[in-house]
Every structure is written in structure tokens, then in C-alpha cells.
MIVO-222357 format. One line per 8 residues: number of its first residue (from 0); their letters; for each residue y, x, z of C-alpha. Coordinates in pm, whole numbers, plus 50000, padded with zeros to 5 digits. Each point is the difference from the previous one (the first is absolute). Example, Ala and Ser with C-alpha at 12.3 -4.5 7.8 and 13.67 -1.06 7.14 Angstrom:
2
0) AS) 49550 51230 50780; 50344 50137 49934
//
This chain:
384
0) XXXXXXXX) 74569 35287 74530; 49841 49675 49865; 50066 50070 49662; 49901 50370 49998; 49682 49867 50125; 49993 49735 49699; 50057 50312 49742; 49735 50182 50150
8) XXXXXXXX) 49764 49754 49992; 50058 49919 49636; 49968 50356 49885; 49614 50004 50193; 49903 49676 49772; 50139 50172 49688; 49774 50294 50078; 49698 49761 50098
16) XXXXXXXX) 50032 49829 49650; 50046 50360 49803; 49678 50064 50143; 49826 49662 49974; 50087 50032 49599; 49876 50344 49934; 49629 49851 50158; 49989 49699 49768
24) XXXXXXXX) 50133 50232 49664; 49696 50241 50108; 49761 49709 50040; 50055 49854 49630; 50013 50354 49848; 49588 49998 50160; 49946 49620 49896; 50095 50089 49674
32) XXXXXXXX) 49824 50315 49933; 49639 49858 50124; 50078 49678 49776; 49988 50293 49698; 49712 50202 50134; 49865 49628 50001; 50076 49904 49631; 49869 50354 49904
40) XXXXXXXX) 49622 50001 50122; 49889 49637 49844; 50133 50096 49618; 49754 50309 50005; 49692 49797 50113; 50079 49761 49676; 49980 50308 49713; 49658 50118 50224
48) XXXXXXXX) 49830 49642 49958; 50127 49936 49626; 49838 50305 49901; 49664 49902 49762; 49693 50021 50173; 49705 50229 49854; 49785 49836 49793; 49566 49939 50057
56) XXXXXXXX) 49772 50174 49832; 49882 49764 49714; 49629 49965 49954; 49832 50302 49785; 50159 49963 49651; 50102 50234 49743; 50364 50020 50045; 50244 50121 49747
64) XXXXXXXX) 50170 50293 50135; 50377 49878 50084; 50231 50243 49847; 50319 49951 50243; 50339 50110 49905; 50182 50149 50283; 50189 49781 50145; 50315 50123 50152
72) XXXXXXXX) 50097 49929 50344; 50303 49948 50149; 50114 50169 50268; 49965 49851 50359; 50335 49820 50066; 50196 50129 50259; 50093 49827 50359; 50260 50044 50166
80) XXXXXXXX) 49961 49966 50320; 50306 50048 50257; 50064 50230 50240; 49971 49856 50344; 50368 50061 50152; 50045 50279 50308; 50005 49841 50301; 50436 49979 50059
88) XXXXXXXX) 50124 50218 50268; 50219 49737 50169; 50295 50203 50203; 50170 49797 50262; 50392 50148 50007; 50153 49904 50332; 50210 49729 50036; 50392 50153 49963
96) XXXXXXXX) 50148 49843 50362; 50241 49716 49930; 50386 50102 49919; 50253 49862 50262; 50322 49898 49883; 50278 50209 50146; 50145 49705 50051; 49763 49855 50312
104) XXXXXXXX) 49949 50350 50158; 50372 49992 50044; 49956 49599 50155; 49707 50078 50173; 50214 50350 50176; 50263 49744 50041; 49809 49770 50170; 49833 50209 50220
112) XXXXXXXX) 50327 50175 50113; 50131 49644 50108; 49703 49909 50184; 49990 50344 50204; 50404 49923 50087; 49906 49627 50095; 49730 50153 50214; 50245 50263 50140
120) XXXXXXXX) 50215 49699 50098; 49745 49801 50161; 49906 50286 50194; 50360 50055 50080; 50065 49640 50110; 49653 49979 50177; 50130 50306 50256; 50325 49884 50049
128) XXXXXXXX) 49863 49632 50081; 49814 50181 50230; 50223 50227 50125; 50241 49683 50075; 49707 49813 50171; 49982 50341 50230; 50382 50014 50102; 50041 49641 50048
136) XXXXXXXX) 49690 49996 50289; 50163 50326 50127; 50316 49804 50022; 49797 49659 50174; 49824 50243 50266; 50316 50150 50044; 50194 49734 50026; 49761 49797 50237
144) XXXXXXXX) 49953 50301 50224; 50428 49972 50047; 49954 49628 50070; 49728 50072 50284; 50223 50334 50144; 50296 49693 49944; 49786 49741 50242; 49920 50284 50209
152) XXXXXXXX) 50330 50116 50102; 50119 49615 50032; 49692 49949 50230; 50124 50339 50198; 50345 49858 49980; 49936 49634 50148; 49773 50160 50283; 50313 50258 50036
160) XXXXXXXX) 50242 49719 50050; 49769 49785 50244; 49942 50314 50200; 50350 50026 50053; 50091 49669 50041; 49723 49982 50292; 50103 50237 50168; 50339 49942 49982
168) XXXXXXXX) 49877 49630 50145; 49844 50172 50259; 50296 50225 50056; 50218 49680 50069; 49725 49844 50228; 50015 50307 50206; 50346 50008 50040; 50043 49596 50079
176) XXXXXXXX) 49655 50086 50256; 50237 50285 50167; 50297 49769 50008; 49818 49702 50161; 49814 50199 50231; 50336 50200 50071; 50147 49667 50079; 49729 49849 50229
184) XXXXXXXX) 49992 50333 50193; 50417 49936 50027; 49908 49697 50121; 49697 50068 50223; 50238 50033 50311; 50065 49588 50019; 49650 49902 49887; 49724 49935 50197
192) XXXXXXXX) 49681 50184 49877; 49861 49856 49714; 49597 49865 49987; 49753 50154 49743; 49751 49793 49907; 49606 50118 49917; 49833 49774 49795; 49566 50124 50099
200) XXXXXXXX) 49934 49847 49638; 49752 50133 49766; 50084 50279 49709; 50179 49901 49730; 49846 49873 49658; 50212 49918 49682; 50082 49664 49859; 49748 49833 49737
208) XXXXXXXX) 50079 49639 50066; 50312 49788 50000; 50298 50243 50104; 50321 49794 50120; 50307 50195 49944; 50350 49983 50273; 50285 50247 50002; 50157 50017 50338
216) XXXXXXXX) 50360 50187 50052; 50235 50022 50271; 50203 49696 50129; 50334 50113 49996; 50087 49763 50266; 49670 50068 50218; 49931 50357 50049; 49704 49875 50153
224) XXXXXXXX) 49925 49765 49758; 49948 50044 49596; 49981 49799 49688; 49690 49909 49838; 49910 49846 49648; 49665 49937 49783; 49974 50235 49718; 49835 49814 49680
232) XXXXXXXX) 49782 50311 49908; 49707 49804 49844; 50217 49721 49823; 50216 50224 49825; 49701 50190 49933; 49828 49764 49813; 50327 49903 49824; 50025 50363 49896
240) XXXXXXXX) 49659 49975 49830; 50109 49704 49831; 50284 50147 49870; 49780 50307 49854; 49794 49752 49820; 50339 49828 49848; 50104 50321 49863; 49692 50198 49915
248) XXXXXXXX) 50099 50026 49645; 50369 50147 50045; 49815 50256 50292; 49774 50108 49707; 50288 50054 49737; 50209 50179 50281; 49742 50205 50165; 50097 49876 50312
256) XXXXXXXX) 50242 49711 50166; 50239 49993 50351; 50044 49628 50056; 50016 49821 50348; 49904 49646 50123; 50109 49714 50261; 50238 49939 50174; 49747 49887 50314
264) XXXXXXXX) 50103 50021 50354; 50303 50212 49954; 49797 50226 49815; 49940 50124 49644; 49747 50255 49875; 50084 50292 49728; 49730 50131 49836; 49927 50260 49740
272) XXXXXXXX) 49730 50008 49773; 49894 50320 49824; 49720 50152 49750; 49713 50133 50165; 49935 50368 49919; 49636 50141 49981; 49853 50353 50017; 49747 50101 49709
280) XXXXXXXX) 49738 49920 50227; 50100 49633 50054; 50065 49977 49653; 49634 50160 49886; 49828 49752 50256; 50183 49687 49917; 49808 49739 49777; 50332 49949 49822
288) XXXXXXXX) 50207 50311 49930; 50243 49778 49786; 50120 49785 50309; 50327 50050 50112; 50008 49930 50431; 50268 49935 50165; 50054 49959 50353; 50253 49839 50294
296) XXXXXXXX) 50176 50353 50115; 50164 49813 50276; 50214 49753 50125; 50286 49933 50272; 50132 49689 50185; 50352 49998 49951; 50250 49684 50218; 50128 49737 49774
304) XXXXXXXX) 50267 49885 50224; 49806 49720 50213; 49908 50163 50322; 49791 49721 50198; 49982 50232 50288; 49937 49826 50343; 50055 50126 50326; 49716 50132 50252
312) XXXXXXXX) 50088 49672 50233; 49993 49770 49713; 49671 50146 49814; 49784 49969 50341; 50130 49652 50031; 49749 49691 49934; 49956 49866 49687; 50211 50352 49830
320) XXXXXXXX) 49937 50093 49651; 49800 50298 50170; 49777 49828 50237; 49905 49798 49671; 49912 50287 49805; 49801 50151 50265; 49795 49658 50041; 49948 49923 49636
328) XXXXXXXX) 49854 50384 49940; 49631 49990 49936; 49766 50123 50201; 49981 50419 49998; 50345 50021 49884; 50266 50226 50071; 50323 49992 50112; 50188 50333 49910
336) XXXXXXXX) 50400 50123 50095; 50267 50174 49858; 50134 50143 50289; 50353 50147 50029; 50033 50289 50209; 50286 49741 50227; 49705 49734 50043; 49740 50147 50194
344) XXXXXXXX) 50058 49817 50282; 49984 49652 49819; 49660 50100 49772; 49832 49986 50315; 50033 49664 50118; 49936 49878 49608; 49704 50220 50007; 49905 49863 50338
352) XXXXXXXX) 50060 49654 49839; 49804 50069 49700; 49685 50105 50189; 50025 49681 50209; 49963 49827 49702; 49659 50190 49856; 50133 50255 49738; 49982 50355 49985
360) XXXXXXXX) 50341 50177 50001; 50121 50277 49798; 50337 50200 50029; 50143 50215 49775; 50344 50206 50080; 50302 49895 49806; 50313 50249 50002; 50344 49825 49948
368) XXXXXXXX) 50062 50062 49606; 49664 49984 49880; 49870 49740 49847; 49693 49816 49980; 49740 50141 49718; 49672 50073 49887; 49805 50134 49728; 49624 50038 49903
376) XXXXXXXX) 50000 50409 50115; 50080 49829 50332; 49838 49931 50350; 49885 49639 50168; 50118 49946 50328; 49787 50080 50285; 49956 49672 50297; 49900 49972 50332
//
């Protein structure tokens, strides 16, 4: 196109400088007639004053008459004077338009075809890019809606399963309750009537402050009696958040963690650790939508082969490992029971004991089988 543009251009000067040469032949063609108009006039105003001027009239004397011969005169010479040109008629022919090669028409068509099939290609490539970007969010909102229906149906599951293992705890705690009480009324006949106890104490409130934690069973050898033992609640508590600290990193990269701390007391905790799981609501309010929670789903108290047990008798003795937990509890503190459904009988002289010494008491039933647990979706005991 640049060239094309270069021919033209040099065609318009060539027809600029056509016409720029006819003005300057025109003007010298005047100059040089009016230089010979010029030349012309002054010759004839030279014959004019060289002609002989007449003579005076000579004072009065006799003249002789002058006989003059004729004299013969030349004919005036003739000028030629020339013709003053017509004014040219100047015709401007148009400018033919510049001849393209055959050659670059055929380049140029070439080059335009490959540019419209490079542009068809873009365009191609352009939709399919986005027609990729499209499917592959279909596929992500797809795929994350299966992961929530996934959690879901876990979350259904799980509650499922605790349901069922509830109840069937409380199925079993109903039967032992029928057995036992089918056995005292067997035994009713030789037993003196048995004294109930009303304690005229205030309602109930739950546990805030220090909460001291005994499991009491049946004594096998004192059907009267039972077996009692401190439950380390708060130690291995604050062991398990140690150990969540220590391994922070591997719950991260395993989106979750089931460990379990002590031994203490006979007792060691198992604990599981799993990822937290928001609504979109949560999520929208949160400060930080990128941070992953996780939370303690629970944890249960499992024996670890020490059982330091002690006997009613030897628990309300002086100077018993009970008596000194009682009187080194602060002030407001609690002292709370796992009771079995055989040890009734002995939880009230330990509560009795317990109240003697200034704490509240708690009790919390405890069916043979079951053990010892808690969780954050749970309940604080309730004292008196």
C-alpha cells in the first residue's frame, strides 16, 4: 500500500511541474515580444528628429529663383513588427492512475487471505478457551456440591450411629435397672425397709469452677459398699491440649488426627480431632474465609491397667487420698461422681462427706459398659 501511495504521489509532482513549465514558456514568449515592441518605437523617433528643419526667411533680398531637380525619394522602409502570440490554451489531461504489478495484487490477495484464516483461528481458539474455562467451573461447582452432599450424609451418618448407640446404652441400662430392681424386690423379704433420704437443698446450678472428678462402682466383696477412684479430667485435659499444639502441623496435612494422652491415674484419654465445617453464612461473615478450623469432636477415658480404686471404708478414713482432695479443693469447687447403677448406696455417704467438707456435689449416672466421655456438643454437670 506504501508504495502505491509513493507512485501516486510522484505522478501529482510530474503534473505540478508540466504545469509550472508551460507558465514560465508563456511568460518569456510576453518578455520577449514587449522587448521588440520596445526596440521598435525609439528607431522611428530618430528618422523624425534627423529630418532638416525649415529654413528663416532671410532679410528682403532679391533671390535667385532655385531651380530644384526632383529629387527622388525612397520609399518608407518597412517594420516588421511581430505578432503578439494567442494566449495558449493550456489543457490539463488527467493523471492515468498508477499500473499495479500483477505480481503484488496476487501478494497483497495472499496476504489478506492468511490474515482472515489467522483471525478465523484466533477466534476459534478464543471460544474454545472459553468454552474450557465454562466446563471446568461447571465441573468445580459440581464437584464441590458432591463434596458438601458427601459431608452431609457423613454428618447424617455419625448422628445415625450415635443415635443408635444411645439408645442401645440406654437399652442396656434399662435392662441392668430391671434386673437390680428385680433382685432387691427378690430380696425385699429378709431386708428391713430401706431409708430415703431428702436433701431440703436449693435448685441445682451447673459447674463453672473447679470440678473434681471420682468414679464409684460396686465392691464386689461389699454389696453395701463400692469402689471409688479420682478421675484426672482436667490433667489429661490440659495434656491433650498440649499434645494438639505438638502436632498442629501433621493435623493440618491430615485434615484431622485421633491420638490419646497419659497414662494418669489408671486412666488415658482418646481424642479425635476433626475439620470444622461451615455453612455459606459462616463462611460470608467470617473475616477470614481462607482459614481452615478445626475442632476437638470428642474424647473418652479409656483404663490403662492401674486401677487405684479404694474401698468406701478406706476412702472415708483420715488422712485418705479422698479426704485430701476434698480439703485441698478451692473454695466454690465441685466435687462431681460417676455413679454406677450398683453404688448408690455408697455415693451417699461420699456425697454426705463431700458436703461436710464445703463443696458442691454433682452426680452423673454411669451404666456398667460405658465409659467415661465428653465432647464440646455436651452438657456441664448440674450441683447441689
Amino acid at each position: 500500500m506504501s508504495r502505491r501511495r509513493h507512485e501516486d504521489m510522484d505522478a501529482g509532482s510530474d503534473s505540478f511541474l508540466d504545469v509550472l513549465a508551460n507558465l514560465v514558456g508563456i511568460l518569456v514568449v510576453l518578455v520577449v515580444m514587449t522587448a521588440l515592441q520596445a526596440a521598435a518605437r525609439p528607431a522611428a523617433s530618430i528618422a523624425e528628429a534627423d529630418a532638416p528643419a525649415p529654413e528663416s526667411a532671410a532679410p528682403e533680398m532679391a533671390l535667385e529663383p532655385i531651380v530644384s531637380e526632383p529629387v527622388a525619394l525612397e520609399p518608407p522602409a518597412m517594420v516588421r513588427v511581430p505578432l503578439i502570440a494567442p494566449k495558449p490554451n493550456v489543457v490539463f489531461e488527467p493523471t492515468p492512475p498508477p499500473v499495479v504489478p500483477a505480481s503484488l495484487e496476487r501478494d497483497v490477495a495472499a496476504a489478506e487471505a492468511t490474515l482472515a484464516v489467522l483471525r478465523r483461528r484466533v477466534d476459534e481458539s478464543a471460544a474454545a478457551h472459553l468454552m474450557a474455562a465454562e466446563t471446568a467451573e461447571r465441573e468445580r461447582q459440581r464437584a464441590a456440591a458432591a463434596a458438601a452432599e458427601l459431608q452431609r450424609r457423613r454428618a447424617a451418618m455419625s448422628q445415625i450411629q450415635a443415635d443408635a448407640a444411645a439408645a442401645a446404652r440406654a437399652a442396656e441400662a434399662a435392662r441392668l435397672d430391671r434386673d437390680l430392681w428385680a433382685a432387691k424386690a427378690a430380696a425385699a423379704g429378709d431386708k428391713p425397709p430401706e431409708r430415703f433420704e431428702h436433701s431440703a437443698l436449693p435448685v441445682g446450678r451447673r459447674v463453672t469452677g473447679d470440678e473434681l472428678h471420682f468414679r464409684l462402682v460396686g465392691d464386689p466383696n461389699d454389696p453395701k459398699g463400692g469402689l471409688v477412684r479420682p478421675v484426672p479430667i482436667d490433667d489429661l485435659t490440659a495434656k491433650l491440649e498440649q499434645d494438639i499444639q505438638r502436632r498442629r502441623n501433621q493435623i493440618m496435612d491430615r485434615g484431622g488426627y485421633d491420638g490419646t494422652v497419659g497414662p494418669m491415674s489408671g486412666y488415658v484419654m482418646n481424642y479425635r480431632i476433626e475439620r470444622e465445617t461451615d455453612d455459606v453464612l459462616d463462611r460470608v461473615r467470617s473475616a477470614s474465609p481462607g482459614i481452615v478450623r478445626f475442632r476437638l469432636a470428642g474424647w473418652t477415658l479409656a483404663d490403662a491397667g492401674d486401677d487405684p480404686s479404694a474401698t468406701l471404708d478406706a476412702a472415708l478414713a483420715e488422712g485418705s487420698d479422698f479426704r485430701f482432695l476434698l480439703a485441698t479443693a478451692g473454695p466454690g469447687a465441685t466435687a462431681t461422681f460417676w455413679v454406677a447403677p450398683e453404688a448408690f448406696a455408697a455415693f451417699r455417704a461420699l456425697r454426705a462427706e463431700a458436703r461436710a467438707a464445703g463443696l458442691y456435689v454433682a452426680a452423673r449416672p454411669l451404666p456398667n459398659g460405658v465409659p467415661i466421655s465428653g465432647s464440646p456438643d455436651g452438657s456441664r454437670s448440674v450441683a447441689q
